[in-house]
C-alpha angles and dihedrals in degrees: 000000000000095000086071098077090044088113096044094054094050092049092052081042091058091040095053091038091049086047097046088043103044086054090047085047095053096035082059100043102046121086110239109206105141105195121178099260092048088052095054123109107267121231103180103284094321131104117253122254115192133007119298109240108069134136129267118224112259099229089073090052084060099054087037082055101045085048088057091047096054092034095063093034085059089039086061110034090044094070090047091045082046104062086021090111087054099044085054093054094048088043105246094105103102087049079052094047095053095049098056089047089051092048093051089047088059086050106043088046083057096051096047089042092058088042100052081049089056097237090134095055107121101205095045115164122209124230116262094033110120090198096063094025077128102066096039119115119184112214089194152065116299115253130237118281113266107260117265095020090099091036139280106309099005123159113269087254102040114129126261121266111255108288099009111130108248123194100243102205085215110064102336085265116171125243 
């Protein structure tokens, strides 16, 4: 019985040795000088400027993530679209059918769930940021008053002295 998978195993044997060797064989034939201009990061011909770990902005993470979306929705409905003409003739189209509506469906509950969230916005501000306080919506309680804003040993929901800012649980509105 084991004999059987005789093949598979040297095969998997040669591939793990001609990997192996072909790194050992290149490892032994470059010339390894590191120098201080061939260790810097590389920006496509250009010199860096800045360091390299900064943050992208967010808004390019969103369109990268609805392209994925549509892309494996398509990877997967193109095979199926593909053979559908078949599948009617054998009688199996309106089962097909089905399926590719439900799978769409899932898809498309998941889209308009991250949508409703406001995950797609474009422009989103983040809490805390006075340059976007107008676009923030708490989806939570509001939070205790900052001490002091509704004067020295005031009860935790007392309300905010005049003109003092207070978290609204219900847009970030101020008070």
């Amino acid at each position: 019985m084991l004999m059987a998978y005789a093949s598979v195993a040297a095969f998997f044997l040669v591939a793990i040795g001609f990997v192996l060797g072909s790194l050992l064989f290149g490892k032994l034939l470059r010339p390894s000088n590191p120098y201080a201009e061939k260790v810097e990061t590389y920006e496509c011909g250009e010199a860096p400027v800045g360091p390299a770990w900064f943050n992208f902005n967010p808004r390019f993470y969103i369109i990268a993530l609805v392209y994925i979306i549509f892309d494996v929705e398509i990877a997967f409905i193109y095979p199926v679209a593909a053979v559908f003409k078949r599948w009617v003739d054998q009688g199996s189209g309106l089962f097909a059918l089905i399926e590719i509506f439900l799978f769409v469906a899932i898809l498309m509950l998941g889209f308009a769930y991250v949508w409703a969230k406001g995950d797609l916005n474009w422009i989103r501000a983040i809490k805390g940021d006075p340059r976007g306080a107008q676009n923030v919506s708490s989806r939570s309680r509001a939070r205790a008053p900052i001490a002091g804003a509704a004067g020295e040993g005031a009860p935790a929901g007392a309300a905010p002295a005049i003109g003092a800012r207070a978290a609204v649980a219900d847009g970030g509105a101020e008070s």
